[in-house]
DODOTOR-346499 format. One record per residue: x, y, z of N, C-alpha, C in turn; residue number from 1. Coordinates in steps of 0.05 Angstrom, whole numbers. Example, Ala and Ser with C-alpha at 12.3 -4.5 7.8 and 13.67 -1.06 7.14 Angstrom:
% DODOTOR-346499
+--------+--------+--------+--------+--------+--------+--------+--------+--------+-----+
:    npx :    npy :    npz :   capx :   capy :   capz :    cpx :    cpy :    cpz :   i :
+--------+--------+--------+--------+--------+--------+--------+--------+--------+-----+
:    264 :   -114 :    156 :    246 :    -90 :    156 :    264 :    -66 :    156 :   1 :
:    257 :    -45 :    142 :    273 :    -21 :    143 :    258 :      1 :    157 :   2 :
+--------+--------+--------+--------+--------+--------+--------+--------+--------+-----+
***
This chain:
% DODOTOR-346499
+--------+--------+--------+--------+--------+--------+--------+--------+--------+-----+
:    npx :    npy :    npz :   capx :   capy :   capz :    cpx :    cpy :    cpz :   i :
+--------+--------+--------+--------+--------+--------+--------+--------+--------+-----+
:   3405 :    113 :   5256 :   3413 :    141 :   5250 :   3423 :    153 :   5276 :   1 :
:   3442 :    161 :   5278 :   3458 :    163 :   5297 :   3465 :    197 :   5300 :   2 :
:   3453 :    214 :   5282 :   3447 :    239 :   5288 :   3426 :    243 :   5301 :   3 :
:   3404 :    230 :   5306 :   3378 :    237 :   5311 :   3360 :    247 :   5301 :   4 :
:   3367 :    246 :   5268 :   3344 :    251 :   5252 :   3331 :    224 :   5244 :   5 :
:   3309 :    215 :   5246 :   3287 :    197 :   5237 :   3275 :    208 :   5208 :   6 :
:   3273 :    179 :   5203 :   3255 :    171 :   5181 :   3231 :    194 :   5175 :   7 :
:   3213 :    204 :   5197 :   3200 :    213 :   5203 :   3202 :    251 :   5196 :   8 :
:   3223 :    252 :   5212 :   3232 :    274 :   5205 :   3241 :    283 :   5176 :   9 :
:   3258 :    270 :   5160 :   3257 :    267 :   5126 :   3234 :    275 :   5125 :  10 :
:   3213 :    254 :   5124 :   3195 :    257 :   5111 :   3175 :    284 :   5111 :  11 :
:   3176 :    289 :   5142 :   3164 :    321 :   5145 :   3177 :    345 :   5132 :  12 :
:   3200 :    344 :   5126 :   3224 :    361 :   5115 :   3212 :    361 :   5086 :  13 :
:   3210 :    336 :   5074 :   3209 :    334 :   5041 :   3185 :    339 :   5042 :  14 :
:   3157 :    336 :   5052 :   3127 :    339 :   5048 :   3133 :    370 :   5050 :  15 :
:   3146 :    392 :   5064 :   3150 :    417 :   5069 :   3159 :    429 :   5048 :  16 :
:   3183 :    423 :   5041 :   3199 :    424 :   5005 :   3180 :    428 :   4985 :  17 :
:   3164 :    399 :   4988 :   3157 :    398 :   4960 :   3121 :    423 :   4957 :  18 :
:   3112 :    427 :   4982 :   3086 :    447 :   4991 :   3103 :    465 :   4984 :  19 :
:   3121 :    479 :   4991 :   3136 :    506 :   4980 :   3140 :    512 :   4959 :  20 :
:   3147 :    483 :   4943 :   3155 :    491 :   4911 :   3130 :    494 :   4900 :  21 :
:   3106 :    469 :   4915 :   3078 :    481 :   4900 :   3072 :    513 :   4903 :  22 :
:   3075 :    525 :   4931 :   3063 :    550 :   4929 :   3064 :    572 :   4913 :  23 :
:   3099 :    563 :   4906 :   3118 :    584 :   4894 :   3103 :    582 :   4865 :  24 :
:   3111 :    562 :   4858 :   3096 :    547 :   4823 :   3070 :    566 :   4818 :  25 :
:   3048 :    558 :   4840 :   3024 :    580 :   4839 :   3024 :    606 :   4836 :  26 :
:   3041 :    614 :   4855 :   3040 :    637 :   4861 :   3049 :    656 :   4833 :  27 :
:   3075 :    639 :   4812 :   3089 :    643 :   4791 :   3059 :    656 :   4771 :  28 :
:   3044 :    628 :   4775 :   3022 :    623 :   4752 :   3000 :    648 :   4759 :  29 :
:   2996 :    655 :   4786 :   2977 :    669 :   4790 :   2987 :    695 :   4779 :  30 :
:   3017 :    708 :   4791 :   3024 :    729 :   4777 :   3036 :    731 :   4750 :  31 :
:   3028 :    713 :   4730 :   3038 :    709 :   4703 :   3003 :    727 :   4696 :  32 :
:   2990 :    712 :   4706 :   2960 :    710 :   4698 :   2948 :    743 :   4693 :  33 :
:   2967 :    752 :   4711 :   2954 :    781 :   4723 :   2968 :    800 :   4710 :  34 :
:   2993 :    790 :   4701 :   3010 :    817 :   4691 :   2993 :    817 :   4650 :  35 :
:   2985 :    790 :   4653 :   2973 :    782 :   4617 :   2951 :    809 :   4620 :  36 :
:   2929 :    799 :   4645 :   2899 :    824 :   4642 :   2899 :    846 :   4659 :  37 :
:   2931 :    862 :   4650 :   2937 :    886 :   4678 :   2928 :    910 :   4658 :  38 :
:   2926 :    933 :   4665 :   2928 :    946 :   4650 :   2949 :    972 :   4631 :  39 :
:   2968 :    954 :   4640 :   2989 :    957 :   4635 :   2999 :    938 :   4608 :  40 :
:   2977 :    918 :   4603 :   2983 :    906 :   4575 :   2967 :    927 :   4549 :  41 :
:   2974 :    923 :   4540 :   2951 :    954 :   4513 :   2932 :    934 :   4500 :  42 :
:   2918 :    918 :   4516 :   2897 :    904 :   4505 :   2867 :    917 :   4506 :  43 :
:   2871 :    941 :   4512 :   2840 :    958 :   4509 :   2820 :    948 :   4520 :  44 :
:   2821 :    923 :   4546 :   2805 :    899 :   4559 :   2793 :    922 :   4580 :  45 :
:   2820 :    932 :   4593 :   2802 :    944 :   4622 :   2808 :    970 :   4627 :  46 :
:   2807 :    984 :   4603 :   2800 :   1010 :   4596 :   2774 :   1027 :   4590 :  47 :
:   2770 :   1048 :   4607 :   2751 :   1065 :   4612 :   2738 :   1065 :   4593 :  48 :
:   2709 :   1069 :   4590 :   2703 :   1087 :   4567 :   2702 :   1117 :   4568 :  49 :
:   2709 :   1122 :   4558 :   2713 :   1159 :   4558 :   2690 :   1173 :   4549 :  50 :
:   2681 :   1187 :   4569 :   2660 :   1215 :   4567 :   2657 :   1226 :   4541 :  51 :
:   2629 :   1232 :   4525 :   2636 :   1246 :   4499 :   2648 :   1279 :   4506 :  52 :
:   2654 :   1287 :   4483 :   2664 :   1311 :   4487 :   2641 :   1330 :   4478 :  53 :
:   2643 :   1350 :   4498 :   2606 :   1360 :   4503 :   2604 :   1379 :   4483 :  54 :
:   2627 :   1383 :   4465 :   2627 :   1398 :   4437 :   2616 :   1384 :   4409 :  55 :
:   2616 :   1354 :   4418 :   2607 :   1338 :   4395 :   2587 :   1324 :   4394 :  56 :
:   2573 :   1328 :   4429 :   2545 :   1318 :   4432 :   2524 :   1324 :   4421 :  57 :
:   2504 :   1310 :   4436 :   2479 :   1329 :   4429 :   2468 :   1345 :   4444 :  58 :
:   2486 :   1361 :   4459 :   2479 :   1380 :   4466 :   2484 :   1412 :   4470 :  59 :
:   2504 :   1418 :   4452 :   2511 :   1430 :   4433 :   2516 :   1458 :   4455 :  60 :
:   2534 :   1460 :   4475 :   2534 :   1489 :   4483 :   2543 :   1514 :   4467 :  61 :
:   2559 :   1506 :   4449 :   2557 :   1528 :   4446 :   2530 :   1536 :   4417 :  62 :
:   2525 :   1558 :   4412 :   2503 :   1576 :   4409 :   2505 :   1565 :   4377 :  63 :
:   2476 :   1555 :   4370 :   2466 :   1553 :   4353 :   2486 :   1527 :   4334 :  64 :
:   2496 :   1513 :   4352 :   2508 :   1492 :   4338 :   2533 :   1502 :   4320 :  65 :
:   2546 :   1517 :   4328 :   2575 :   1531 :   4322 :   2590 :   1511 :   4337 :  66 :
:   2616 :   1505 :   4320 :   2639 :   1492 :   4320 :   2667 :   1511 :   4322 :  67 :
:   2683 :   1503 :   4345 :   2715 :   1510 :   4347 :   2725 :   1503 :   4317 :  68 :
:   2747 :   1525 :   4304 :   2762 :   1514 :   4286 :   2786 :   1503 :   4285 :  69 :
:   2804 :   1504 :   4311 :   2822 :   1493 :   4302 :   2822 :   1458 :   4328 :  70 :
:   2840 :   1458 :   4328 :   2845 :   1425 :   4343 :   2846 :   1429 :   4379 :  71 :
:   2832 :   1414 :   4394 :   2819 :   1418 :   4413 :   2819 :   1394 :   4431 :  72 :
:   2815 :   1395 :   4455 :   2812 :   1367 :   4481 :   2794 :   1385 :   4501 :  73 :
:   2767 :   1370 :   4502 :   2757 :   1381 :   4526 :   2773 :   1367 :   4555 :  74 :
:   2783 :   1384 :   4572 :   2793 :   1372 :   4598 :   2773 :   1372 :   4625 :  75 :
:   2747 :   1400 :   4609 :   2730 :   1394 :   4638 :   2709 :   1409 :   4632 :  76 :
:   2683 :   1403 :   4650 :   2664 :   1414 :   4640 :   2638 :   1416 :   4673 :  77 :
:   2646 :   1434 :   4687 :   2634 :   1431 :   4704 :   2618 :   1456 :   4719 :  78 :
:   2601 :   1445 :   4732 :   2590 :   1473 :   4747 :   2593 :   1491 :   4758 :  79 :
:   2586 :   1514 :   4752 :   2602 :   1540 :   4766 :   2586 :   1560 :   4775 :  80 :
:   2557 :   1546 :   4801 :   2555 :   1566 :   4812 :   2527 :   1582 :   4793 :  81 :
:   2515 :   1598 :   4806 :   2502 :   1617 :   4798 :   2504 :   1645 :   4795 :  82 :
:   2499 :   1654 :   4774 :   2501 :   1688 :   4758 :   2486 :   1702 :   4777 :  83 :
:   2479 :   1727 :   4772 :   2470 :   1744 :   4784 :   2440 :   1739 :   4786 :  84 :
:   2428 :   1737 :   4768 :   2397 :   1726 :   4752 :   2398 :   1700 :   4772 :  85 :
:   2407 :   1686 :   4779 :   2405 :   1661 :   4794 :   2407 :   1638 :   4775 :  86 :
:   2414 :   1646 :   4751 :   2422 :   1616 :   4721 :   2442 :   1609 :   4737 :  87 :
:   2441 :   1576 :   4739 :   2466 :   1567 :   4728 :   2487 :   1567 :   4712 :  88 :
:   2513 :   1569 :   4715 :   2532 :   1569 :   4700 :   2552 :   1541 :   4699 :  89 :
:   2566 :   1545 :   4677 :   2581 :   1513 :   4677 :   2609 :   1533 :   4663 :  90 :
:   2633 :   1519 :   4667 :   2657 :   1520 :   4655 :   2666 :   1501 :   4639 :  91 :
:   2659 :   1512 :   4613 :   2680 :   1482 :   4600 :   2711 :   1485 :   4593 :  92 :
:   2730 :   1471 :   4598 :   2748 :   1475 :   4594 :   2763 :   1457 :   4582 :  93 :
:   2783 :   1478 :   4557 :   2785 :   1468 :   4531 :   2826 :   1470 :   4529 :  94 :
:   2838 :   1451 :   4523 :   2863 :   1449 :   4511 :   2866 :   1461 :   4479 :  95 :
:   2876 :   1481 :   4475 :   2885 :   1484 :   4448 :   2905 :   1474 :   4436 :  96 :
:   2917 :   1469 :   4415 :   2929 :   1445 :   4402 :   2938 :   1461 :   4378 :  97 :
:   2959 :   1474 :   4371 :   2974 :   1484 :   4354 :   2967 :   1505 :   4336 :  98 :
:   2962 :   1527 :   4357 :   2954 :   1551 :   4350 :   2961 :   1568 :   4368 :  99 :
:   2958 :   1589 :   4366 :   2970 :   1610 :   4391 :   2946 :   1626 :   4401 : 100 :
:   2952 :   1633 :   4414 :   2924 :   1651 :   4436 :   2913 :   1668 :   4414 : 101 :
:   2927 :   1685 :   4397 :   2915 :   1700 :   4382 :   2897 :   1684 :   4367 : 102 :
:   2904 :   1667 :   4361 :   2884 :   1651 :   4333 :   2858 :   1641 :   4356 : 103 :
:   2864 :   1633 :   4375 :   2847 :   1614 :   4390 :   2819 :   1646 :   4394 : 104 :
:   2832 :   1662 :   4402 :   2812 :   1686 :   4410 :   2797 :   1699 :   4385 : 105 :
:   2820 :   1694 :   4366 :   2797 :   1704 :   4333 :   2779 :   1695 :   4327 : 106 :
:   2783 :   1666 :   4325 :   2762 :   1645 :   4321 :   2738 :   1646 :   4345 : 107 :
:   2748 :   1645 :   4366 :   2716 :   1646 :   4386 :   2707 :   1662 :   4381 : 108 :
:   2721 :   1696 :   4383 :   2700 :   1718 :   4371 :   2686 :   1723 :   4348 : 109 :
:   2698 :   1709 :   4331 :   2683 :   1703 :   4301 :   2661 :   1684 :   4306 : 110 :
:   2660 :   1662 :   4330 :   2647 :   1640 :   4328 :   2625 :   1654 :   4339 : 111 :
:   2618 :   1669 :   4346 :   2602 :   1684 :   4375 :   2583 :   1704 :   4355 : 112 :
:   2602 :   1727 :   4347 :   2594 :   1741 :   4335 :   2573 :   1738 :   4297 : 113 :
:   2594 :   1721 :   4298 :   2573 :   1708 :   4270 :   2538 :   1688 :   4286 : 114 :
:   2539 :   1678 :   4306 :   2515 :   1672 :   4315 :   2497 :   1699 :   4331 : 115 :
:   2517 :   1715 :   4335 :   2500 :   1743 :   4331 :   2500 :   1753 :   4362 : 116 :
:   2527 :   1746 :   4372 :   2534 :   1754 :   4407 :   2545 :   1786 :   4402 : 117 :
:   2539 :   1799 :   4423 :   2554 :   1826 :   4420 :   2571 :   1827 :   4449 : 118 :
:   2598 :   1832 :   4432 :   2613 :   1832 :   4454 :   2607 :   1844 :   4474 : 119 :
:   2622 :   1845 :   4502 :   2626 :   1855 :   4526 :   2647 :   1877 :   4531 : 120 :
:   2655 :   1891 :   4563 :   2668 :   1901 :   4564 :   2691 :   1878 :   4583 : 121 :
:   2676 :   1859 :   4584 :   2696 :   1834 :   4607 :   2709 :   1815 :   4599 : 122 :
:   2712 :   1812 :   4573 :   2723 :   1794 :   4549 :   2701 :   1775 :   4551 : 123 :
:   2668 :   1775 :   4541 :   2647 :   1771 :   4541 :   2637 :   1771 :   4514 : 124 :
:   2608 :   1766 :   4515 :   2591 :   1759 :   4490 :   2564 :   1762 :   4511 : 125 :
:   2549 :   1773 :   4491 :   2516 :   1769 :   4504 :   2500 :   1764 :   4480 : 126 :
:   2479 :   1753 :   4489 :   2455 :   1749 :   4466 :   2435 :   1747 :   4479 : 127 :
:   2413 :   1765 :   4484 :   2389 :   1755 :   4499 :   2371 :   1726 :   4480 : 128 :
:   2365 :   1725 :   4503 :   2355 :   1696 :   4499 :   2376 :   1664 :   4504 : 129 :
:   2394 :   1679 :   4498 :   2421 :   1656 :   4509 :   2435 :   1668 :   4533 : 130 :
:   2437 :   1693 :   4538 :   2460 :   1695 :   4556 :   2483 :   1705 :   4547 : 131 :
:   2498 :   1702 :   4577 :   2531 :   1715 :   4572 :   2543 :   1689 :   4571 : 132 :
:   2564 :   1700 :   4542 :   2588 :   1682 :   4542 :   2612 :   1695 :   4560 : 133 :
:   2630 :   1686 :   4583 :   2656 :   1696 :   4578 :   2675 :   1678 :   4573 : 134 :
:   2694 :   1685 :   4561 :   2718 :   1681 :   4550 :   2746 :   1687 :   4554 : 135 :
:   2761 :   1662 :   4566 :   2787 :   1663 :   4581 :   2812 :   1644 :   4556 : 136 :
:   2825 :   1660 :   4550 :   2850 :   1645 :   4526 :   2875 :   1657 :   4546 : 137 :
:   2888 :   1631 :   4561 :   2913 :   1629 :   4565 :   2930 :   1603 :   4552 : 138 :
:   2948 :   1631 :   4546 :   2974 :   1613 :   4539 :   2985 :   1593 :   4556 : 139 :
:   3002 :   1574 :   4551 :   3022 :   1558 :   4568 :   3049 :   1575 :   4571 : 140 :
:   3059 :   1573 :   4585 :   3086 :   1597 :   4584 :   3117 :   1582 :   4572 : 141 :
:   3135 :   1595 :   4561 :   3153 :   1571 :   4561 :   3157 :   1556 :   4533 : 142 :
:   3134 :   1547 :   4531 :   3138 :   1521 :   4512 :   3158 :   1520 :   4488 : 143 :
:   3164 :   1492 :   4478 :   3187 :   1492 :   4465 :   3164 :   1488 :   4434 : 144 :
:   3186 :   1495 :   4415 :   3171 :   1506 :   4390 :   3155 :   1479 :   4374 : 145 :
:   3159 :   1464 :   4382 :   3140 :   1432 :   4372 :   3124 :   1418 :   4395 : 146 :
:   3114 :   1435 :   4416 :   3091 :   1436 :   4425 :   3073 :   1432 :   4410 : 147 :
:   3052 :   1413 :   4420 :   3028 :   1403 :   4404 :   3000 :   1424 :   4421 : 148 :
:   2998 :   1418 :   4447 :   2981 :   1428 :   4462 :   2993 :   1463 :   4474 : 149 :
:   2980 :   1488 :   4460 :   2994 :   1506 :   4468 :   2973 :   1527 :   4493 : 150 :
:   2957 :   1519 :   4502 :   2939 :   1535 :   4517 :   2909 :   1526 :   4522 : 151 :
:   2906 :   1545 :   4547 :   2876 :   1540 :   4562 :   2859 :   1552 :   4548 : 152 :
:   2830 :   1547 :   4537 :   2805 :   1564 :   4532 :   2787 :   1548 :   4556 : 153 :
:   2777 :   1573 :   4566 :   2755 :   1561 :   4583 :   2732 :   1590 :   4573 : 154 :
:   2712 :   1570 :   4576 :   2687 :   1585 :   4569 :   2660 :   1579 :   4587 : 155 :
:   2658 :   1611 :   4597 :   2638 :   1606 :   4625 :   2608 :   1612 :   4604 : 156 :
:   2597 :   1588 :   4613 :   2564 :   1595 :   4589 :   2550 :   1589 :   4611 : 157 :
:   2519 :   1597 :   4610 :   2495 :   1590 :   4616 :   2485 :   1559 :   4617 : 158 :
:   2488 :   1551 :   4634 :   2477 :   1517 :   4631 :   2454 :   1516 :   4611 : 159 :
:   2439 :   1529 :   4619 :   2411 :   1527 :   4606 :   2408 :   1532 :   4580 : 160 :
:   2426 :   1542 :   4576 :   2433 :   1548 :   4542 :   2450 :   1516 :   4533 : 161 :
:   2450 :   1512 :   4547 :   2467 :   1483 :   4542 :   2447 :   1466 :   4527 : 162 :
:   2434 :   1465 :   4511 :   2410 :   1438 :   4511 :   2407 :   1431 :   4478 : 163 :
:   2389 :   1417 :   4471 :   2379 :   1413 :   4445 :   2354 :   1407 :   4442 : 164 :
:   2335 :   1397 :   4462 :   2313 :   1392 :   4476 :   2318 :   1357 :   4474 : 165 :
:   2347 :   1347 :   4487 :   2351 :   1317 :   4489 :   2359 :   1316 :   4516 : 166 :
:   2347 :   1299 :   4524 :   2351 :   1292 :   4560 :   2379 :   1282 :   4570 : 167 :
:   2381 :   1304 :   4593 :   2413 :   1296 :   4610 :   2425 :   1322 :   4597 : 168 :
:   2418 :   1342 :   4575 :   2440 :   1370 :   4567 :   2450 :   1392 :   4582 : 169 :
:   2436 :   1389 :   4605 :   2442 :   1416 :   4616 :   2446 :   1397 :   4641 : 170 :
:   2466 :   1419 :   4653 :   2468 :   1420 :   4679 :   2448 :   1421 :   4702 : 171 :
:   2436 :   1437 :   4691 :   2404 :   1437 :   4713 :   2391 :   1410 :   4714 : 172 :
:   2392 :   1396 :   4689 :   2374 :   1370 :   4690 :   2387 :   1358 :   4708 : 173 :
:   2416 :   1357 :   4697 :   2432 :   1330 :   4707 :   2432 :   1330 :   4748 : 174 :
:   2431 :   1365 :   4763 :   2432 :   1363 :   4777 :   2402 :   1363 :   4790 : 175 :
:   2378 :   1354 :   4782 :   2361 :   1344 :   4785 :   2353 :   1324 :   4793 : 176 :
+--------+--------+--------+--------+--------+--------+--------+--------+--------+-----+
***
């Protein structure tokens, strides 16, 4: 061989080749493997389980086991601090779903008042023995007329009113 490549050399060249095509081959198989159990396939494998919605638990904040009427997503439900009295308070916060502020605010004050809350001057509810409800209905601004989700309810309650006498209901326990 009269270039000065040896036998030798081939052979390191082709053992090199053929380790490359293995890696590549692997590497193919490893990322075939991964895009099958990504979660990006809709195989429901390595998906969350999702939080109940604290309106359908058992622990029932709002007052005397009263139900929202129209269509609803809890987005959040968290602590807010202490009232004047030193109770805890929690915010739950609610998506409304194809109704308009007006309907969303009839219904809570019907929901309130039929368990026997007397309104406020703060857009409120009181009931001794439970506490103050307040009550926040915003709109989304804007929206185009086949909007599904049309506004915020958030509702500042009493943790401690939060309960059923089933363990983990209130906020106070949980932050125990």
């Amino acid at each position: 061989m009269a270039s000065g490549v040896t036998t030798t050399h081939l052979r390191t060249a082709s053992a090199g080749v053929v380790a490359g095509v293995v890696i590549m081959v692997g590497l193919v198989v490893v990322i075939g493997a991964a895009a099958l159990t990504s979660d990006a396939a809709p195989t429901g494998i390595n998906r969350p389980a999702l939080t109940p919605d604290p309106l359908a638990g058992p622990c029932w904040p709002l007052p005397t086991e009263r139900r929202l009427g129209f269509p609803y997503q809890v987005r959040g439900d968290e602590p807010a601090g202490r009232d004047a009295s030193g109770d805890r308070r929690r915010v739950l916060t609610i998506q409304y779903d194809q109704v308009d502020a007006g309907e969303v605010r009839e219904d809570v004050d019907d929901l309130l008042t039929s368990a026997g809350f007397v309104a406020t001057a703060d857009h409120g509810f009181t009931l001794p023995g439970y506490g103050t409800v307040l009550v926040d209905v915003t709109p989304f601004p804007d929206l185009a007329a086949d909007s599904i989700v049309r506004g915020v309810l958030e509702l500042d309650l009493p943790s401690r009113a939060a309960r059923k006498e089933a363990r983990g209901c209130t906020l106070d326990e949980l932050a125990s």
